[in-house]
Steps between C-alpha positions, in 0.01 A plus 500: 500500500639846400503778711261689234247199547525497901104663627421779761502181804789316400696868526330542836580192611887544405472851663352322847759227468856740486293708752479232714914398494605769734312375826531149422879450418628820669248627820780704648608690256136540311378622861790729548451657139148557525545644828745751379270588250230579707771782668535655173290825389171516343664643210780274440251225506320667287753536252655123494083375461471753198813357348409152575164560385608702119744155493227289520315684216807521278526126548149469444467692156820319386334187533191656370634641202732129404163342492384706226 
């Protein structure tokens, strides 16, 4: 199956999946990052979700767009 074929589940299932690596393999370290995170400003939250967010649409249109 190519990545162009993959459905709107199978991506959220992938996307649950690598979520879900951090706490399972490494607790300590995924606690202590999100923990410093939550110390960080409003705005420089705001700014790494915005990236993370116009990443996911770049990815998404590439995808898009190779489909045809």
């Amino acid at each position: 199956m190519s990545a162009c074929s993959m459905n709107t589940t199978t991506w959220m299932a992938l996307v649950l999946l690598l979520e879900g690596m951090g706490p399972m393999f490494l607790p300590r370290v995924w606690r202590r990052m999100i923990l410093s995170m939550a110390q960080l400003p409003d705005r420089l939250l705001h700014r790494f979700d915005s990236g993370l967010m116009v990443a996911g649409l770049v990815i998404y249109y590439m995808i898009a767009a190779h489909r045809g």
